[in-house]
N, C-alpha and C positions, 0 to 999 in steps of 0.2 A: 750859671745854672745851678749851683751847688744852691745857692740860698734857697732857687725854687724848690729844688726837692726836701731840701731845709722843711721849708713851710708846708710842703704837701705830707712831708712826715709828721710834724706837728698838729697836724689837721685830721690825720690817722687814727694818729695816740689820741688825740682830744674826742674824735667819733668817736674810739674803742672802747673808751675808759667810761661811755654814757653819760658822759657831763652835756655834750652837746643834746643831748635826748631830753636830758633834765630839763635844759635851759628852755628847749621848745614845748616842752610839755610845760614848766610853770607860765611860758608868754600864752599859751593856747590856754591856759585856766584864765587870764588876765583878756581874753578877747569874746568867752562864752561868755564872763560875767559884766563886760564893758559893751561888746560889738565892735569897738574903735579905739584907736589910742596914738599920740604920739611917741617916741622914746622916754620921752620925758615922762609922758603918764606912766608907761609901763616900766621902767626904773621905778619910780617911785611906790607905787603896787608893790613891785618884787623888792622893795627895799635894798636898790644896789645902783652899779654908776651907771649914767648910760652906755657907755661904749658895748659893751658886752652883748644887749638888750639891741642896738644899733647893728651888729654883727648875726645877729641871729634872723633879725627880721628876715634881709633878701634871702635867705636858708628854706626860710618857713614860706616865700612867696614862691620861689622854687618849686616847693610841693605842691603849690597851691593851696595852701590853707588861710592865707591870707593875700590882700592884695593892698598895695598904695594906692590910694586914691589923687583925685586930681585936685583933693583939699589941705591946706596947709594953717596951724596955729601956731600962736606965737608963744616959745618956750618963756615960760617963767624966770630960769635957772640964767638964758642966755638971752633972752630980747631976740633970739634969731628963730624966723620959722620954720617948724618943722612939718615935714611930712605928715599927715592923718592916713593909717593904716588902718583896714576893717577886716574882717573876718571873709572870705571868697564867698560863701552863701549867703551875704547880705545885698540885696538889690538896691536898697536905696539907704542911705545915710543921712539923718538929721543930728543937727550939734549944736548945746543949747551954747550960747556964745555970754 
């Protein structure tokens, strides 16, 4: 159990310190001016790896400010598909392909 609390401190420190507020406030700039996005799109946007950007999403669906949709593209970086996330007040989603 030592690791969870491990990690739930770490998780703490990372809320407290506003990095994690950062990260969703730059992915929420990257969804008003997109509407939609992979990790891949939104890394690339924020000019940084995905994992980070990957972490923050389910954070940010949580609140409900965004949601996964039941659309998937295929990352550039990896030939594997990813997730299509849009913004929660979008009703309907088109993607030019």
């Amino acid at each position: 159990t030592s690791n969870m609390s491990n990690s739930k401190e770490m998780l703490a420190k990372f809320v407290n310190s506003g990095q994690q507020k950062t990260w969703h406030d730059r992915i929420m700039v990257y969804f008003y001016l997109n509407n939609h996005g992979t990790k891949e799109d939104i890394a690339k946007y924020l000019r940084c790896e995905q994992e980070p950007v990957h972490k923050r999403l389910s954070e940010l669906a949580d609140k409900k400010l965004i949601k996964a949709t039941n659309l998937s593209k295929r990352a550039k970086s990896t030939g594997s598909n990813q997730t299509v996330w849009a913004r929660s007040s979008l009703k309907e989603i088109t993607i030019k392909i």
